[in-house]
Phi, psi and omega in degrees: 000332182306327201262341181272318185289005203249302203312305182281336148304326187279330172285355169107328208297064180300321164290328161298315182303319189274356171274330173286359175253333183299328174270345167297295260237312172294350177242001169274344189268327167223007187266333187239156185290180190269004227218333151314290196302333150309305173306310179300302165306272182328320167289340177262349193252345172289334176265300175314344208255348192249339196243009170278096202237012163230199174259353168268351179282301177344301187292314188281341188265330164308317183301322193277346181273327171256018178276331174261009155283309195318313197280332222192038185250322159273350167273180186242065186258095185262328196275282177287358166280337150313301196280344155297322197276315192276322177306309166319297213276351209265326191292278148000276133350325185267309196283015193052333175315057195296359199275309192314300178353298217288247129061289174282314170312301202288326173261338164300333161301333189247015108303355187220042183241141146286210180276318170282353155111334189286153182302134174288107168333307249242323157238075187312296192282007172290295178311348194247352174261354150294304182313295222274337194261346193276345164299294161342287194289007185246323178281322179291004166211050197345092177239077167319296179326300188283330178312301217290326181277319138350298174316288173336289184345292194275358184281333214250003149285126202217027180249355206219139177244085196284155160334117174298334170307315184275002171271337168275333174282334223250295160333271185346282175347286186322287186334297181302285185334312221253327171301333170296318162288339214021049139277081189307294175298352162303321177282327180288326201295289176347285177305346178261305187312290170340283156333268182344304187281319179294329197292330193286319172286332178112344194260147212276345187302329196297308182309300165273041211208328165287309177288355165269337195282319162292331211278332194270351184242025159250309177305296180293347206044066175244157180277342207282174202231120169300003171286341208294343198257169206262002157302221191001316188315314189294345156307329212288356195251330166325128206293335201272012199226341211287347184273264186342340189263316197291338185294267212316320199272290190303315164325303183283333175277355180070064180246111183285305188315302202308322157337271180308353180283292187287352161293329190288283171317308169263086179280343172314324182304342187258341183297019185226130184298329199275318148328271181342290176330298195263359185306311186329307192293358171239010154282323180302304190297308190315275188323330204281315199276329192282315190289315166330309176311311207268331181256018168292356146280337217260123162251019181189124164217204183226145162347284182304000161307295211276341182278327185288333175293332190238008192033076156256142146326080234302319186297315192272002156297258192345300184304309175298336161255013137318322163321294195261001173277285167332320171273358177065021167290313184227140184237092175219167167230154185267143191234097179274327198288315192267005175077014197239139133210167191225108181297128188289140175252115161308025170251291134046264201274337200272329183252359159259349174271310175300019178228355150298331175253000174283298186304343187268311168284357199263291172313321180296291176329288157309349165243344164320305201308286128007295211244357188244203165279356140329166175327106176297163152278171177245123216279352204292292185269016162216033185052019203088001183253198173295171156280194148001285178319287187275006169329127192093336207246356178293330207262185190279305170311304160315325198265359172274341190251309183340308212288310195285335190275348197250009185272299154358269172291345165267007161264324193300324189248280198287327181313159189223162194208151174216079233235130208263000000 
């Protein structure tokens, strides 16, 4: 009968299938032992639940979760009505339906509670497979706040030896949240943890839980290459990674054109929201780190310079060196109506603060002179002023035209321009 039931789900025929589990369910309760009969419900309810891909399956794998509670509510088989109860609440949960979610999670927490209201140790990993799904539904309606305690929640669990998969899904979660924050490191750890536990259950998850892990060690700006360890090294070659690996290597090298090449190419890289979502910022950086490059010989260009060398948008140029004016990184000022900018040169500033501190010790000297025991002026032939010698270097105005020729002469001789 087990085997008339797979035939007739897997053929679409759902009302057969679920009146034949409904009479299957009357010889497991007394033709067989309980320990069969358990095994047995678990493996039919594991397969339905693996081979459900619309919504009439859906529908058909709900009938089959409440013909065996409905079943199996008055015995005291605690155990599977538990991994029954977390199989519901896991469909639900694929199916958005957080109200129900909510609804079934408080009470399987209070089945997996004592009396005094503290978690029963003795079902830790029931508990941490509740965690990982009240996580799951809290990152899909980003409710940080309710995750982030949750999380703890489920790290301070030391009672359970739980699924590495569900240790993984829990890790992930974490993993997002701090990305949310932008605690990059905290999200790799998370994220390497994750990786680890799926790859270790065997689940596909791992590949994309490895492309977050590179996306998060673009993000720290790190130097070290997430490949380097020996969980990761057998990936590195992998096809389904090979854009990521390929991202990470122009990265680490500041090669913007080859960047933007595997983003052009692998438009798949984007096909996952949660990469999307976070990419930008390390396009930002890249192009931010690129334009610093390019224009770092240059003490006057123009905006369409910059776009055509890194093929940016002249408004998303303007936004990156507003940027970087702002952060004080770069000292310049923008000219939008003509599209120009112009850089202060520290050879400049460096050489009006020395002819600022020559005249000042030059002016010091002269009133020692003047005003000390030393050689007076003859007040007759020089009126009370400087002599000869110092003519020029007392007033203000002389060291403002000094200042203005030598400004003069380094745009006439040194500057450099690039003006597209």
């Amino acid at each position: 009968m087990k085997q008339a039931i797979k035939i007739e789900f897997k053929l679409g025929r759902y009302g057969d299938a679920v009146e034949h589990y409904r009479e299957l369910l009357t010889y497991v309760k007394s033709a067989v032992t309980r320990n069969y009969s358990e095994k047995s419900i678990n493996n039919m309810l594991d397969y339905i639940e693996k081979g459900s891909d619309d919504a009439q399956a859906y529908q058909c794998m709900e009938e089959f979760y409440s013909l065996t509670l409905d079943s199996f509510q008055n015995t005291n088989n605690e155990r599977l009505w538990l991994k029954t109860n977390i199989k519901l609440a896991r469909l639900w949960l694929e199916r958005k339906e957080f109200s129900q979610l909510s609804k079934k999670v408080r009470e399987l927490h209070r089945a997996c509670q004592r009396e005094d209201g503290s978690d029963d140790t003795s079902k830790g990993t029931y508990l941490l497979e509740l965690f990982a799904l009240e996580i799951q539904m809290y990152a899909e309606m980003k409710n940080n706040k309710r995750l982030k305690a949750l999380y703890q929640r489920a790290l301070r669990v030391r009672s359970a030896v739980p699924h590495p998969k569900i240790m993984g899904i829990i890790r992930e979660c974490g993993g997002k949240m701090h990305m949310s924050e932008e605690n990059w490191e905290e999200a790799q750890s998370d994220f390497f943890e994750s990786f680890r536990n799926y790859d270790e259950a065997g689940s596909m998850q791992r590949i994309q839980v490895l492309k977050y892990l590179v996306l998060t060690t673009m993000l720290m700006k790190s130097d070290i290459n997430p490949f380097d360890s020996q969980e990761t090294k057998p990936y590195k070659n992998d096809p389904r990674i090979s854009a990521m690996t390929d991202l990470v290597d122009a990265f680490q090298r500041d090669d913007i054109h080859a960047y933007e090449d595997v983003l052009t190419q692998h438009p798949d890289v984007l096909a996952d929201p949660f990469i999307a979502e976070n990419i930008d910022e390390v396009s930002r950086n890249m192009r931010t780190k690129a334009v610093l490059k390019l224009i770092a010989p240059y003490t006057r260009f123009s905006l369409q310079f910059i776009s055509k060398h890194i093929k940016i948008a002249v408004p998303e140029v303007l936004e990156i060196l507003s940027f970087l004016i702002l952060d004080k990184k770069l000292d310049a000022k923008i000219d939008q109506e003509n599209g120009t900018v112009t850089v202060a040169s520290s050879t400049d500033t460096e050489r009006l603060r020395a002819l600022e501190e020559w005249s000042s010790s030059i002016r010091t000297l002269w009133q020692t002179t003047l005003n000390g025991e030393g050689l007076r002026p003859d007040d007759t032939s020089h009126g009370g002023g400087p002599g000869p010698m110092f003519q020029g270097f007392g007033d203000e105005a002389s060291f403002r035209a000094l200042s203005a020729r030598t400004r003069k002469e380094r745009k006439a001789f040194g500057g450099k321009s690039a003006m597209a």
